[in-house]
mmCIF file of the N, C-alpha and C atoms, coordinates in Angstrom:
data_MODEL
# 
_entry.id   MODEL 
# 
loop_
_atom_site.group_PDB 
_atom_site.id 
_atom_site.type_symbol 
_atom_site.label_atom_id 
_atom_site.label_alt_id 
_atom_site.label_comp_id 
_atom_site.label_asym_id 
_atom_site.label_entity_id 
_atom_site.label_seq_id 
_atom_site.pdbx_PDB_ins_code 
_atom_site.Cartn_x 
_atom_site.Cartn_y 
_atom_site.Cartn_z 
_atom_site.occupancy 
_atom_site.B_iso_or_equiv 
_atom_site.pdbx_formal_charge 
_atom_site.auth_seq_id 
_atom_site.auth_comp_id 
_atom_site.auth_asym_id 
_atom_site.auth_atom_id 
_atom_site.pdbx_PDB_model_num 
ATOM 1   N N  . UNK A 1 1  ? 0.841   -1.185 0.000   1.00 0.00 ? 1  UNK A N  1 
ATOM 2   C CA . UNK A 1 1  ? 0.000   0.000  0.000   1.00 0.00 ? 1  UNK A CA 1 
ATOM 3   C C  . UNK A 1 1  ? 0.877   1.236  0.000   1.00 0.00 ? 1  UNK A C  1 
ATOM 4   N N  . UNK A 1 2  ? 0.882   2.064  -1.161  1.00 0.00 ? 2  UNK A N  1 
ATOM 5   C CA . UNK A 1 2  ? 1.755   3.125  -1.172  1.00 0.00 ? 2  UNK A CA 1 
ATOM 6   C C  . UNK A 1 2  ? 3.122   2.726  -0.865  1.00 0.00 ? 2  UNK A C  1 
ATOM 7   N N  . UNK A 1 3  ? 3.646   1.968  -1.018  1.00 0.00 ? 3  UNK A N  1 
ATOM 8   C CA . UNK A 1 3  ? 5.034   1.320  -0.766  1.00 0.00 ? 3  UNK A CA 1 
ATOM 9   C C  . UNK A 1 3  ? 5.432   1.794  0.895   1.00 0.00 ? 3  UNK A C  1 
ATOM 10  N N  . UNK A 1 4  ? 4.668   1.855  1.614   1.00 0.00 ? 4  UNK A N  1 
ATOM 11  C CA . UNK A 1 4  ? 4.633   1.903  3.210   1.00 0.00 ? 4  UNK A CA 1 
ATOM 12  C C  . UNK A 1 4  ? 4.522   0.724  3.620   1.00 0.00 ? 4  UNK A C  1 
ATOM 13  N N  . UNK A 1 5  ? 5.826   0.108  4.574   1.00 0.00 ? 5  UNK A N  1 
ATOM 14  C CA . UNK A 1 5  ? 5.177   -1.021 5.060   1.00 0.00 ? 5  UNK A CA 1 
ATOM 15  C C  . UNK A 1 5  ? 4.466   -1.208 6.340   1.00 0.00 ? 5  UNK A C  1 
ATOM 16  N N  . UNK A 1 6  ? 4.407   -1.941 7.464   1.00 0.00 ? 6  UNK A N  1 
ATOM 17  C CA . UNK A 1 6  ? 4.047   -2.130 8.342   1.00 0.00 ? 6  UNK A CA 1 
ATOM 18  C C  . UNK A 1 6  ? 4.360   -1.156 9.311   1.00 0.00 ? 6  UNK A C  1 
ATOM 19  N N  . UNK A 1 7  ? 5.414   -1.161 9.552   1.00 0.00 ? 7  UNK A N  1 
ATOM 20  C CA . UNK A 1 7  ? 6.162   -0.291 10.887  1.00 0.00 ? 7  UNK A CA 1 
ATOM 21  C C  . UNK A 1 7  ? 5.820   1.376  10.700  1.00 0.00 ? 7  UNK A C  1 
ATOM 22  N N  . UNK A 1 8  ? 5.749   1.659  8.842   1.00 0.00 ? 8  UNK A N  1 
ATOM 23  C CA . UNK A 1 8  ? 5.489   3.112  8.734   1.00 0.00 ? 8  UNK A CA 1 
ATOM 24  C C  . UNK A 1 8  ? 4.020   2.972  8.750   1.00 0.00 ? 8  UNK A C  1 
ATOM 25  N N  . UNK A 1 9  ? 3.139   2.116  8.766   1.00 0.00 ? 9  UNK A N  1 
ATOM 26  C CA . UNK A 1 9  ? 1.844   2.457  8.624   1.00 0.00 ? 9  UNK A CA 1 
ATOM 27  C C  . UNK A 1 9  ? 1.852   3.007  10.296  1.00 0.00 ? 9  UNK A C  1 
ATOM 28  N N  . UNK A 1 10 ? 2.456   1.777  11.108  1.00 0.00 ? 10 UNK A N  1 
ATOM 29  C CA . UNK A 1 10 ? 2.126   2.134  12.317  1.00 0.00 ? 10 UNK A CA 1 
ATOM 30  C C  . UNK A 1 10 ? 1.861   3.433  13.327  1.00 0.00 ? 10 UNK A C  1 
ATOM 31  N N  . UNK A 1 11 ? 3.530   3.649  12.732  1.00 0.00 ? 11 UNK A N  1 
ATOM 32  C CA . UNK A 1 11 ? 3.937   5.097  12.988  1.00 0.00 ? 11 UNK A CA 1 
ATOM 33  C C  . UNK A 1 11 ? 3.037   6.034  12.414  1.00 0.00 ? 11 UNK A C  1 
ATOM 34  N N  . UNK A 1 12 ? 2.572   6.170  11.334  1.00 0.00 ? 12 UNK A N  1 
ATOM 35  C CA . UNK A 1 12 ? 1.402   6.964  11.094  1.00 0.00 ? 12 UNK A CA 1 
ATOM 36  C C  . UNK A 1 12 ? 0.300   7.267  11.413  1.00 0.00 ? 12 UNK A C  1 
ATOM 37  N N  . UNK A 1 13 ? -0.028  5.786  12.088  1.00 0.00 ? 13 UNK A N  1 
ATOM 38  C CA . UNK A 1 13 ? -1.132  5.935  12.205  1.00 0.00 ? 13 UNK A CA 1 
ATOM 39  C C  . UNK A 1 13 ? -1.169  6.652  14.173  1.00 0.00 ? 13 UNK A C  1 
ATOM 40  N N  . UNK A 1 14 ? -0.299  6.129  14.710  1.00 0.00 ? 14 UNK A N  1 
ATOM 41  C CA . UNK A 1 14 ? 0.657   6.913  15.834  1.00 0.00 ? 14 UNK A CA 1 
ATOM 42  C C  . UNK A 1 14 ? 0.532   8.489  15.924  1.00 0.00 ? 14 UNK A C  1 
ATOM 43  N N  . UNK A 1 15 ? 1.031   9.001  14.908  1.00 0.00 ? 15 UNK A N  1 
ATOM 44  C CA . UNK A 1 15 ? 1.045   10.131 14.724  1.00 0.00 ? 15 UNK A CA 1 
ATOM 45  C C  . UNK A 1 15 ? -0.509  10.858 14.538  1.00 0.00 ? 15 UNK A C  1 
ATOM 46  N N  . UNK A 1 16 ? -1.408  10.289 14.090  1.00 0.00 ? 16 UNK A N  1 
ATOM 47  C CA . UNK A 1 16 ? -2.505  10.565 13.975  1.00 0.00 ? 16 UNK A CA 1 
ATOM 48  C C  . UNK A 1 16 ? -3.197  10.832 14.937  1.00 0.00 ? 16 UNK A C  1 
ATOM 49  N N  . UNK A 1 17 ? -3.323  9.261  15.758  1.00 0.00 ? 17 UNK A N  1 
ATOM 50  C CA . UNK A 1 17 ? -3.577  9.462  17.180  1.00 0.00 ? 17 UNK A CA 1 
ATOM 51  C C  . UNK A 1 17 ? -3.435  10.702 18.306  1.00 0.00 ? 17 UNK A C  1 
ATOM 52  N N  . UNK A 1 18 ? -2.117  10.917 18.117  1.00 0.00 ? 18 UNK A N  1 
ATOM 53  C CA . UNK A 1 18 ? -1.207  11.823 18.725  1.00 0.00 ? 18 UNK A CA 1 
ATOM 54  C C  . UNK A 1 18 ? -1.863  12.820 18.456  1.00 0.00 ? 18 UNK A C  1 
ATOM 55  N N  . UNK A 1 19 ? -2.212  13.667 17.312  1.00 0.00 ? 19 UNK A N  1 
ATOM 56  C CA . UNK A 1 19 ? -3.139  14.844 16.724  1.00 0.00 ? 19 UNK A CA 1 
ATOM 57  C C  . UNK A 1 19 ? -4.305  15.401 17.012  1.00 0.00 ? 19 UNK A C  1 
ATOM 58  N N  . UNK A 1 20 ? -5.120  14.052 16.756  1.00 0.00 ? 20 UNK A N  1 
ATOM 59  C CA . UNK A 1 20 ? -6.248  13.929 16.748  1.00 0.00 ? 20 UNK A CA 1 
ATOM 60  C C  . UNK A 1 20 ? -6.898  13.784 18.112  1.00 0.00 ? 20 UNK A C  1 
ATOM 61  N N  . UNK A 1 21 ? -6.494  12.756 18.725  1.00 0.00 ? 21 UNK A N  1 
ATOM 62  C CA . UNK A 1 21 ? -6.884  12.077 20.073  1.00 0.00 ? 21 UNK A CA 1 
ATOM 63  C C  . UNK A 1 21 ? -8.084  10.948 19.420  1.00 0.00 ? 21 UNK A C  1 
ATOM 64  N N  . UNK A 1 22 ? -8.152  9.828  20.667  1.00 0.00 ? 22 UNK A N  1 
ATOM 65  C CA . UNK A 1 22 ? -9.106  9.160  20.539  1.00 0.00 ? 22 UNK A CA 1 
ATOM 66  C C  . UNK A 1 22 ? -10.422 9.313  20.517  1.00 0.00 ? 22 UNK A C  1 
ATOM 67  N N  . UNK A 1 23 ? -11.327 10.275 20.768  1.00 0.00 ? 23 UNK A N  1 
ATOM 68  C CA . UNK A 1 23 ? -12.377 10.642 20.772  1.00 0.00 ? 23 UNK A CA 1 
ATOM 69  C C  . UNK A 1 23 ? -12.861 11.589 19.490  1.00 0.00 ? 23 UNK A C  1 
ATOM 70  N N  . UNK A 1 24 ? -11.836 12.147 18.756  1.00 0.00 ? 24 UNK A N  1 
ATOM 71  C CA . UNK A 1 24 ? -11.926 12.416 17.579  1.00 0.00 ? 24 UNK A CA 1 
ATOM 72  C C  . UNK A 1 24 ? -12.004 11.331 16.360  1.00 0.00 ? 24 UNK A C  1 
ATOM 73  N N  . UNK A 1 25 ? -10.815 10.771 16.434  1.00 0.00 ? 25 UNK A N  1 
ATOM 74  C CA . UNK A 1 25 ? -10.490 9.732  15.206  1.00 0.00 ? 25 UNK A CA 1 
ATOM 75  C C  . UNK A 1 25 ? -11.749 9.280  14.637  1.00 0.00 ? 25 UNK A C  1 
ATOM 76  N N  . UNK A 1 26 ? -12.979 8.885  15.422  1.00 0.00 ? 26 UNK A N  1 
ATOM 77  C CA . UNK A 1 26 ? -13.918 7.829  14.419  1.00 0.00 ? 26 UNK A CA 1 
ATOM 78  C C  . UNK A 1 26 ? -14.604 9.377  14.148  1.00 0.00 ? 26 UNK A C  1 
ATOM 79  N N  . UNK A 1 27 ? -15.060 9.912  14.055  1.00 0.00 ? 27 UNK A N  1 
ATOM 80  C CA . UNK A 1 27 ? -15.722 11.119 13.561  1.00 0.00 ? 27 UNK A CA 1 
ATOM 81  C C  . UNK A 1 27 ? -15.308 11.881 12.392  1.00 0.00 ? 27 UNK A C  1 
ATOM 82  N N  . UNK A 1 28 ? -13.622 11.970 12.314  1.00 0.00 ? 28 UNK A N  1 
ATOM 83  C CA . UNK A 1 28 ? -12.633 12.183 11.197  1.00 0.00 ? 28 UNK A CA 1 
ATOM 84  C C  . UNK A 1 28 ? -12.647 11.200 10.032  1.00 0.00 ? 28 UNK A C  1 
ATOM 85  N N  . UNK A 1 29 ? -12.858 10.092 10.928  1.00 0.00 ? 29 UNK A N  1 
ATOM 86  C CA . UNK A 1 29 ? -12.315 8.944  9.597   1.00 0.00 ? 29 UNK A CA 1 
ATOM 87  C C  . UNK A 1 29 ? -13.930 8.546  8.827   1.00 0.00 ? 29 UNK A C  1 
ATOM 88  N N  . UNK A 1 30 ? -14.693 8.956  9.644   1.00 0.00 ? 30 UNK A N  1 
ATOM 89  C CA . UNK A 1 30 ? -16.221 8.870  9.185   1.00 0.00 ? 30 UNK A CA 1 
ATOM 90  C C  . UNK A 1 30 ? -16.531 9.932  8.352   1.00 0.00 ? 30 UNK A C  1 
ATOM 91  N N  . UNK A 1 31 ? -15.827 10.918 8.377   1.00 0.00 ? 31 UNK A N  1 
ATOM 92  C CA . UNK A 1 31 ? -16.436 12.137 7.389   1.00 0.00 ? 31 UNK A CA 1 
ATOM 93  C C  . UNK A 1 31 ? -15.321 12.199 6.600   1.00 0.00 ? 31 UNK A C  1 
ATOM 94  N N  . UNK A 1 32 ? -13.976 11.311 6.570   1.00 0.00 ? 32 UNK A N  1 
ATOM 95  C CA . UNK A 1 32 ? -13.242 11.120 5.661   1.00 0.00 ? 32 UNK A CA 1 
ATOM 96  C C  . UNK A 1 32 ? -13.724 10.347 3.947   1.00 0.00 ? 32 UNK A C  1 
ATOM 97  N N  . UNK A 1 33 ? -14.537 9.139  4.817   1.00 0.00 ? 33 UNK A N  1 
ATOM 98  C CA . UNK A 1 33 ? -15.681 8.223  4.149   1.00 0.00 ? 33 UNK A CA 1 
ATOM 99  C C  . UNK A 1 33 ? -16.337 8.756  3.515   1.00 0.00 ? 33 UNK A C  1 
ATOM 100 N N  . UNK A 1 34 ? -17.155 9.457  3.885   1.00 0.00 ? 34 UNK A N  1 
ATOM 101 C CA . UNK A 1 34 ? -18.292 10.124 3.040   1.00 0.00 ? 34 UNK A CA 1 
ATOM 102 C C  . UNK A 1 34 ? -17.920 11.142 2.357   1.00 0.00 ? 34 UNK A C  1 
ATOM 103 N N  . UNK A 1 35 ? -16.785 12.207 2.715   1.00 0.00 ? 35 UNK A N  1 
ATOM 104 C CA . UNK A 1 35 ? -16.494 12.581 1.493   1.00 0.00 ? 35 UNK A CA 1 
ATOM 105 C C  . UNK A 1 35 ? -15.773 11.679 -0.029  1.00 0.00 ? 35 UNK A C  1 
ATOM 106 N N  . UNK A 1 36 ? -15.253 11.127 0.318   1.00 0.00 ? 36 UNK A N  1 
ATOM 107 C CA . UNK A 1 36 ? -14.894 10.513 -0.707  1.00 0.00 ? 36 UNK A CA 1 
ATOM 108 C C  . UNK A 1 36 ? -15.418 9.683  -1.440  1.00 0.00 ? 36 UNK A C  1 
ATOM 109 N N  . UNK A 1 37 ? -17.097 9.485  -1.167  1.00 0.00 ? 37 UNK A N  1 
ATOM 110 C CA . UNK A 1 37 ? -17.722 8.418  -1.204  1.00 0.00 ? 37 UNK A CA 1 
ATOM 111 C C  . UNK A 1 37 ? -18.951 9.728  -2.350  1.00 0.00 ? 37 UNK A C  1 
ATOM 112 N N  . UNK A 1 38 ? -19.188 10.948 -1.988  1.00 0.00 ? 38 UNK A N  1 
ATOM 113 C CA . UNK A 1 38 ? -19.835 11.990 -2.536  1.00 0.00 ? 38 UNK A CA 1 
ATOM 114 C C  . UNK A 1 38 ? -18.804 12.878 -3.512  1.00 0.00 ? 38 UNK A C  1 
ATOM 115 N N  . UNK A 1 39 ? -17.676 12.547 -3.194  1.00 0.00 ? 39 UNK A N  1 
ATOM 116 C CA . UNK A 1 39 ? -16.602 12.986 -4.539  1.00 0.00 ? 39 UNK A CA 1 
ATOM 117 C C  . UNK A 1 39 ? -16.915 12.077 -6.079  1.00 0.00 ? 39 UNK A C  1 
ATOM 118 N N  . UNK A 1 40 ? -16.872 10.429 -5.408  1.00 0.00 ? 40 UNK A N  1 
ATOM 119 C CA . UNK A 1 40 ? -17.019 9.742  -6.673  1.00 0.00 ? 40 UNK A CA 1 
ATOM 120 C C  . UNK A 1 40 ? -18.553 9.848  -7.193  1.00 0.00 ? 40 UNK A C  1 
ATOM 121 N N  . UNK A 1 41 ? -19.520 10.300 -5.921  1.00 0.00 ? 41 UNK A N  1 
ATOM 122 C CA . UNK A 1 41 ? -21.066 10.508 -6.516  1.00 0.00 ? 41 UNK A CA 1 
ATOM 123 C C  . UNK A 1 41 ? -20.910 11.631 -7.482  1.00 0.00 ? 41 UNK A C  1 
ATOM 124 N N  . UNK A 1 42 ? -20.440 12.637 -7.281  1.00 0.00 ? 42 UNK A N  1 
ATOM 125 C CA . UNK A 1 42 ? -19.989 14.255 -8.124  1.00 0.00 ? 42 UNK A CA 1 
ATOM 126 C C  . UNK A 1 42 ? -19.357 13.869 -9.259  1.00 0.00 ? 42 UNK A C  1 
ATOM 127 N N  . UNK A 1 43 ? -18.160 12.792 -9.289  1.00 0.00 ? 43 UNK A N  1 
ATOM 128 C CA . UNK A 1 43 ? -17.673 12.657 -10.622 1.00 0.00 ? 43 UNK A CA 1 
ATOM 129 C C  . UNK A 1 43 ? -18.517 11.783 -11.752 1.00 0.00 ? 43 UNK A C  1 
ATOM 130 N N  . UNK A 1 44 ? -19.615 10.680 -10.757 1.00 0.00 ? 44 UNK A N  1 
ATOM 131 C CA . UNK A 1 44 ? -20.029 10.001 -11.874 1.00 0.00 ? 44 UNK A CA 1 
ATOM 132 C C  . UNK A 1 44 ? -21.215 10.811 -12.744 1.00 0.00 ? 44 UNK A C  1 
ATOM 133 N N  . UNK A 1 45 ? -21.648 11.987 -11.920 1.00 0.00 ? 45 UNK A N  1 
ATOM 134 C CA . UNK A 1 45 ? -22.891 12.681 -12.340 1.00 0.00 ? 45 UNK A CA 1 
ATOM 135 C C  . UNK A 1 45 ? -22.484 13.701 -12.877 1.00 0.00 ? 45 UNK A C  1 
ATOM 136 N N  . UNK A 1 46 ? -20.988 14.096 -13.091 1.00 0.00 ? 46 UNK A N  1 
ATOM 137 C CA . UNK A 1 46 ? -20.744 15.299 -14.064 1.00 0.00 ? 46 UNK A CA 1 
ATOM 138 C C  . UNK A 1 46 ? -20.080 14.974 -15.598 1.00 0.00 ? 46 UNK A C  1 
ATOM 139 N N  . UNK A 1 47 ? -20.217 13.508 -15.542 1.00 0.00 ? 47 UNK A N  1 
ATOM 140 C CA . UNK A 1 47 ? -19.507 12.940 -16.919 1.00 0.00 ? 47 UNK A CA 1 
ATOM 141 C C  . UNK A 1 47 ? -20.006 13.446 -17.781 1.00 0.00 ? 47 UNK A C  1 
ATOM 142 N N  . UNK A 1 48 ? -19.481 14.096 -18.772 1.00 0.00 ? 48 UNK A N  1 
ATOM 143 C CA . UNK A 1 48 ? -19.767 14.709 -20.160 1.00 0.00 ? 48 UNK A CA 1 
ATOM 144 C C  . UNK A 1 48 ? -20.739 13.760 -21.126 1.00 0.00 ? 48 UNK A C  1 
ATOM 145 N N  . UNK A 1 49 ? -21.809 13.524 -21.640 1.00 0.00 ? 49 UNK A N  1 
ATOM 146 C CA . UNK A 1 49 ? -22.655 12.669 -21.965 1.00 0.00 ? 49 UNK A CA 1 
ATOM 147 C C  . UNK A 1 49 ? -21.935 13.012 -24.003 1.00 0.00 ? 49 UNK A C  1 
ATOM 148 N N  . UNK A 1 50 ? -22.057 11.505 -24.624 1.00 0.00 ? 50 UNK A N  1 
ATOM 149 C CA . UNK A 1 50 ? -21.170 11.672 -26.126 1.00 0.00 ? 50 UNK A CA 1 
ATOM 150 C C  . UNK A 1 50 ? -22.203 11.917 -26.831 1.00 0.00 ? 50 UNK A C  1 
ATOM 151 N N  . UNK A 1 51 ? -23.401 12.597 -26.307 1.00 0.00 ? 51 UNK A N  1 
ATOM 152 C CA . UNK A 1 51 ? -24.379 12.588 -27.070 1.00 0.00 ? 51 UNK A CA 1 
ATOM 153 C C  . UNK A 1 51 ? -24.390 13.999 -27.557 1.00 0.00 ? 51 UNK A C  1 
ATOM 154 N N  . UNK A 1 52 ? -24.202 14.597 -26.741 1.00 0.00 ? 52 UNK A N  1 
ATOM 155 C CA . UNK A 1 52 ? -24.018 16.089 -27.084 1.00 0.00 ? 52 UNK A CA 1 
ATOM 156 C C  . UNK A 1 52 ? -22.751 16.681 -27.668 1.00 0.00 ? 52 UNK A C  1 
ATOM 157 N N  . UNK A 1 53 ? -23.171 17.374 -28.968 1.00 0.00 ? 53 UNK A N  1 
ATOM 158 C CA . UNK A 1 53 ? -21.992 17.843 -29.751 1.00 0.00 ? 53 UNK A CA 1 
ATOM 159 C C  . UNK A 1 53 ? -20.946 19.022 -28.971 1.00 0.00 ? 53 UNK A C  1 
ATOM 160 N N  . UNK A 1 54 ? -19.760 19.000 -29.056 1.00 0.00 ? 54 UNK A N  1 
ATOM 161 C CA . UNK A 1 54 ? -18.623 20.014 -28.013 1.00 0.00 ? 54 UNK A CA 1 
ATOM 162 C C  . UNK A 1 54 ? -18.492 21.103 -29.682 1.00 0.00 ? 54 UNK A C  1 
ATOM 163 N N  . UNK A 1 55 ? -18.968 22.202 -29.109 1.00 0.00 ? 55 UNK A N  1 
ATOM 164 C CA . UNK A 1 55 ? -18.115 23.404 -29.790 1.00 0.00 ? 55 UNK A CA 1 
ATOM 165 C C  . UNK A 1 55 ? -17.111 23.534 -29.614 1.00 0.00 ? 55 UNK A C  1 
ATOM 166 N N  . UNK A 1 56 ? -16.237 23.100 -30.750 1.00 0.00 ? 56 UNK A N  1 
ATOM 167 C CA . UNK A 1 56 ? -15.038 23.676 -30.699 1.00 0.00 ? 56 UNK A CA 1 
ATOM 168 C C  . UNK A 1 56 ? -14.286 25.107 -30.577 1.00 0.00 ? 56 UNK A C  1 
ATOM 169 N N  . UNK A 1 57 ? -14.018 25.857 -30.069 1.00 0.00 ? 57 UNK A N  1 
ATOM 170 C CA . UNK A 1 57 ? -13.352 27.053 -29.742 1.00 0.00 ? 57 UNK A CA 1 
ATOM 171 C C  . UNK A 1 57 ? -12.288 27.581 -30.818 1.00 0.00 ? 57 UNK A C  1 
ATOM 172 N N  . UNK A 1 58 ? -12.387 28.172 -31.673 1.00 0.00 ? 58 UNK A N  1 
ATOM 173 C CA . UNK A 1 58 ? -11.013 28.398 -33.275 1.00 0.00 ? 58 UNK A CA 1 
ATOM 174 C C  . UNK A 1 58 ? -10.137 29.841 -32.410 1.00 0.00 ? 58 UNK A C  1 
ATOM 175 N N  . UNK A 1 59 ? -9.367  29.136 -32.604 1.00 0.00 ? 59 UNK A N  1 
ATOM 176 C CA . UNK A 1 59 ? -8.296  30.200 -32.352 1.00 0.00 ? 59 UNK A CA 1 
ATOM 177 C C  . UNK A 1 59 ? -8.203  31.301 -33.738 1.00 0.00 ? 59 UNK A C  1 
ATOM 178 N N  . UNK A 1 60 ? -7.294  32.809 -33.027 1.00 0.00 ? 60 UNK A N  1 
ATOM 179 C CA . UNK A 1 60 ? -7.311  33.255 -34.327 1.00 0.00 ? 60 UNK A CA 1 
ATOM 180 C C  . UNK A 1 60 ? -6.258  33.021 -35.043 1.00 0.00 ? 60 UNK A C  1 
ATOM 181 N N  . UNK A 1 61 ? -6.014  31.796 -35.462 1.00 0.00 ? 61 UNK A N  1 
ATOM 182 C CA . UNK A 1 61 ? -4.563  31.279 -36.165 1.00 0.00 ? 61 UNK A CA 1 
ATOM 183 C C  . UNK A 1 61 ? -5.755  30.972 -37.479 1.00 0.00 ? 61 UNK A C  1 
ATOM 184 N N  . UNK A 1 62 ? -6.649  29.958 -37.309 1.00 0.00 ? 62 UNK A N  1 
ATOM 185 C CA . UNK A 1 62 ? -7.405  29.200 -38.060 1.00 0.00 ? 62 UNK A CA 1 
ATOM 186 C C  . UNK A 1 62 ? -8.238  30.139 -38.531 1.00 0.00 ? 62 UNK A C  1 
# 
């Protein structure tokens, strides 16, 4: 995972702790979730549909 192994996950996740505290962490990592979970909802619902023709933009070269 990310070429991190064990000992650096640990430490990270250590460090987190350390930051955060325990009474934070599940509240962080829960709204970590859902954003990223409403990022991929946002990307699948803004896909450009091939149905609709793209105006091309002409530079003034052309």
């Amino acid at each position: 995972m990310f070429g991190l192994g064990f000992w650096e996950l640990l430490l990270l996740f250590g460090i987190v702790l350390l930051l955060f505290g325990s009474s934070r962490l599940p509240s962080l990592m829960r709204n970590l979730g859902r954003s990223v979970v409403e990022f991929k909802q946002g990307m699948r619902d803004e896909a450009p549909d091939d149905s609709e023709p793209v105006e091309r933009i002409k530079s003034p070269a052309e």
